[in-house]
N, C-alpha and C positions, 0 to 999 in steps of 0.2 A: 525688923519686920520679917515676915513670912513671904518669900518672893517667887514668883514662877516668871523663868527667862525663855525666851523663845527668841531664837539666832540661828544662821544656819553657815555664812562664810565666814571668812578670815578679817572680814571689817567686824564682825561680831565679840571676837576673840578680848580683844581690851576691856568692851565691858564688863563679858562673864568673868574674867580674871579680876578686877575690881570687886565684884560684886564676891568671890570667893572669899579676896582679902578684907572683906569688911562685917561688918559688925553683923550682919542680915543675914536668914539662915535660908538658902536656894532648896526651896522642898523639892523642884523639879525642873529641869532643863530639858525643853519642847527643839524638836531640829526638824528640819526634812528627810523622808527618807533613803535609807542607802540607795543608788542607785548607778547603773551604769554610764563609765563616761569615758572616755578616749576611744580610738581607734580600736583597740583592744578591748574595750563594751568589761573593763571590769568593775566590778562592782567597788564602790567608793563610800564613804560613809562623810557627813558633813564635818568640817574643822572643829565644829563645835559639840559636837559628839567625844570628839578624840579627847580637847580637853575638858568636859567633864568626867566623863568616864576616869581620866587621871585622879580625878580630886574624889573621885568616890559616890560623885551624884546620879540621882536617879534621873533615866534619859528615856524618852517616850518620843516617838516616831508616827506619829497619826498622819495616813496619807489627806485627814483632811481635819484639822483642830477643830470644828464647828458642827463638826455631826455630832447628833445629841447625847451618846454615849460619851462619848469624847470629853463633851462639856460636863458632862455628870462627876465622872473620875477629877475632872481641874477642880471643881467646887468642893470636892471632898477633898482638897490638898486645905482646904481653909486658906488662899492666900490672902495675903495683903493688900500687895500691891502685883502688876505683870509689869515686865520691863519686855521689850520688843528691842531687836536688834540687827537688821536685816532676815527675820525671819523668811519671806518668802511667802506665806500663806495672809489672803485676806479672812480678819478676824471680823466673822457676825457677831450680833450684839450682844447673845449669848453670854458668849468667850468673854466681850467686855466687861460683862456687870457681873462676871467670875468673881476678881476681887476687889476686895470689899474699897479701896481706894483710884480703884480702875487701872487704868494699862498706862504706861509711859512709855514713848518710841525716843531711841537715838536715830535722826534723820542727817543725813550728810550733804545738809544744807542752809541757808541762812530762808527759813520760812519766809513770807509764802514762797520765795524764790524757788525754783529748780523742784516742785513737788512732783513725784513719781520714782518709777524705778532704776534711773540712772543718772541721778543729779549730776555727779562729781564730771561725769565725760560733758554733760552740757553745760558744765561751769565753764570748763576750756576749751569747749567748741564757739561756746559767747564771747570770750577776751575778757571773763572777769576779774580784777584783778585781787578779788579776796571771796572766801566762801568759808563753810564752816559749818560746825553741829550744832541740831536744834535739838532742847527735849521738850516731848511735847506731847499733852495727852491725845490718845490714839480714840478718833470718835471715826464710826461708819465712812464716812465721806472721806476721798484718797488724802490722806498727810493736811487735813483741813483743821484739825483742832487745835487748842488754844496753847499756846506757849508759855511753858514757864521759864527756862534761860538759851540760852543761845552762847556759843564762844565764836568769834571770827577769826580765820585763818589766812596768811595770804596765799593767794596760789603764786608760785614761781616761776621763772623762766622755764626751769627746767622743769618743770613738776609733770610726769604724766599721770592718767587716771590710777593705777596703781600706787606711787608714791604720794599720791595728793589723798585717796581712799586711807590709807595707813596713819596719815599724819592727822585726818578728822576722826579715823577711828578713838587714836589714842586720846586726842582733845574732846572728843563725847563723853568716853568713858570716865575721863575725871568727871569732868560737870555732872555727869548724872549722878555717881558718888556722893556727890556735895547738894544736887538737889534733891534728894530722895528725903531726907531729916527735913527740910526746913518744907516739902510738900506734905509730908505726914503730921506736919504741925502746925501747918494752916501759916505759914509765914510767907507763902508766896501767893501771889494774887496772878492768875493764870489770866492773862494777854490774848484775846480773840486776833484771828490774821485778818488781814488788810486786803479781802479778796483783789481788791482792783489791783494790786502789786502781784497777786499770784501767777506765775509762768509751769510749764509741763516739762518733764523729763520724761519720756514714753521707754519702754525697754528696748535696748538695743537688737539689732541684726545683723546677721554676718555679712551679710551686702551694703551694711550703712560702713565700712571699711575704704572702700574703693573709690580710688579719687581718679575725679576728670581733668585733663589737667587742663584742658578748653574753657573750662568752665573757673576750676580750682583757683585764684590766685593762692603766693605763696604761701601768705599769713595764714589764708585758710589750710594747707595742706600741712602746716608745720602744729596747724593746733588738731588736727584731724590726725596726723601720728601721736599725738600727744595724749590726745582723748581718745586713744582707742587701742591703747598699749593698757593692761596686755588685752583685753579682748575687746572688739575681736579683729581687731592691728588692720593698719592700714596696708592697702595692696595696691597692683595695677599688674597688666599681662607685658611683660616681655617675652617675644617670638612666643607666642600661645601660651606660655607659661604664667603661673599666679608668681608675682613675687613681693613677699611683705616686706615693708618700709618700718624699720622700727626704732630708729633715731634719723633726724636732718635739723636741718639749721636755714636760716633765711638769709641768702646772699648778696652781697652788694649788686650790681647790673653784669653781666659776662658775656648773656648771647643774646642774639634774634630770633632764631630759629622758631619751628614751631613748636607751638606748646606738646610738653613731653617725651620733646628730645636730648638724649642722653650727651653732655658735654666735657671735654676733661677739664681738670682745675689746675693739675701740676701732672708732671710725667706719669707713666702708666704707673699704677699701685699706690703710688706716694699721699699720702693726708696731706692735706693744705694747710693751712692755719688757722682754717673754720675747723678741723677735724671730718673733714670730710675726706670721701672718695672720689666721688663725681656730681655734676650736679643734672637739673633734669629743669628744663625750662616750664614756667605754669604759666597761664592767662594774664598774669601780669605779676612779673618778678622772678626768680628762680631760688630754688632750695637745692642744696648742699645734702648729698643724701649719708649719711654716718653709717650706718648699721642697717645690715638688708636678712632675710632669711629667701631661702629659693623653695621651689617645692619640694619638699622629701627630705630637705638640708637642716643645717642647725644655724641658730644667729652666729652669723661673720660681721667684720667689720667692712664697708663698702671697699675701702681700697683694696683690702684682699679678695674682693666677690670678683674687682674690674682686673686684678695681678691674673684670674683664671678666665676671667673672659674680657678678653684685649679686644673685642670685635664692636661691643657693644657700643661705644662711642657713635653718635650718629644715629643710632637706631631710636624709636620712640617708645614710651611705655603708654599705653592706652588702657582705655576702662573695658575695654572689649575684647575676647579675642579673635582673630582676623583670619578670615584664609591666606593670605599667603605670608606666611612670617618673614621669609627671605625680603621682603620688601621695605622693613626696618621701621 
């Protein structure tokens, strides 16, 4: 078939590589605009850019796929089929009735569950303990059309939204592989969702990072680093300062204290046997904190963060920061 792909991050990547490797011939690979990103505002071009570009495909950058011109040039590609892959852009109905067997989405989630722009962090922000790729025709209404297969994957102890994104990337990408023939041949009988099952994944914020620890218990703050590795990582202020939290562990009972006070586990610098540095008491329970970044620093591991600052024991990390730091 004659296919037009539209993806724009690094979850996108497994399927256009499939889609390269197979039998299908990609007239055109749709991405988001280059645009600037880090501190240094330089200009960056999407993952999926990079590898098409490699393989020799034609790569089109419309800052908005559904302006009329836009649509005119897709419909002169004569596709097929569109395959969607975290592109980024909502497609009007247009774009849809492009090609001639409509649009199919890789979604990174088990439908209707988790529909929107961040399913995988609010897989593990809920304690699910399986999620996974849906494919599934792409109609007007957010992630609402009918399903034609699904794979399920577990999430893991360790899994954060990066590692858990990677591993549904790669299980979409086959499945869409393998359903693309038997949708072009009428062999699948496409599956309406079950609105009443449907839950939201809204897009993420840099402020949905920061935990209370008043509030937090453990369970939550250890699925709150988890879900929000790498963006946009979980934090709290010590002495006025942002400090990310990018691995902990949930530990057996150690202190009293008030929530978000910093406690030692084993002598100054030393890992425990949780792999921890120190821990930090939450609203009920306490986490073992593994791996810190400071502001302006790089990821350390905690017991090295506590071998340089030997003070902090005793002191609280808070969701706010405070006038007088000296007061711990």
């Amino acid at each position: 078939m004659r296919v037009v792909f539209m993806g724009s991050p690094h979850f996108a990547l497994p399927t256009l590589q499939k889609l390269i490797e197979s039998e299908h011939e990609i007239v055109a690979v749709y991405t988001q605009p280059d645009r600037p990103v880090g501190r240094g505002r330089k200009v960056s071009s999407p993952p999926v850019k990079s590898l098409a570009l490699e393989h020799g495909l034609p790569v089109r950058q419309p800052p908005s796929i559904s302006e009329p011109d836009v649509v005119e040039q897709l419909r002169k590609l004569r596709p097929d089929v569109g395959v969607i892959a975290a592109y980024g852009q909502i497609l009007k109905q247009p774009v849809l009735d492009a090609p001639r067997l409509g649009v199919l989405n890789v979604h990174a989630s088990l439908l209707p569950r988790w529909r929107g722009a961040a399913p995988v962090p609010a897989a593990i922000l809920a304690g699910d303990t399986q999620t996974g790729a849906t494919i599934m025709l792409v109609r007007r209404r957010l992630d609402s059309g009918p399903i034609l297969d699904a794979v399920r994957i577990p999430v893991g102890a360790g899994d954060t939204a990066g590692t858990l994104t990677d591993k549904i990337g790669e299980a979409g990408a086959r499945l869409l592989v393998q359903v693309l023939p038997r949708y072009a041949s009428g062999s699948i009988t496409p599956s309406e969702q079950d609105e009443s099952l449907a839950t939201f994944a809204p897009s993420l914020k840099k402020g949905d990072g920061l935990i209370d620890w008043s509030r937090d218990d453990a369970e939550t703050v250890s699925r709150k680093v988890r879900a929000y590795n790498p963006w946009p990582v979980a934090f709290s202020y010590l002495d006025n300062e942002p400090l990310r939290i990018l691995e902990s562990v949930t530990l057996q009972h150690h202190s009293d204290d008030e929530p978000g006070t910093i406690f030692a586990l084993t002598g100054v610098g030393e890992p425990n046997l949780y792999g921890a540095g120190f821990g930090v008491v939450c609203a009920k329970g306490e986490v073992g904190i593994v791996a810190v970044q400071a502001a302006g620093g790089k990821r350390m591991f905690a017991a090295d963060y506590l071998r340089g600052h030997r003070d902090i024991t005793g002191k609280r990390l808070r969701p706010t920061r405070h006038d007088d730091a000296s007061s711990g």
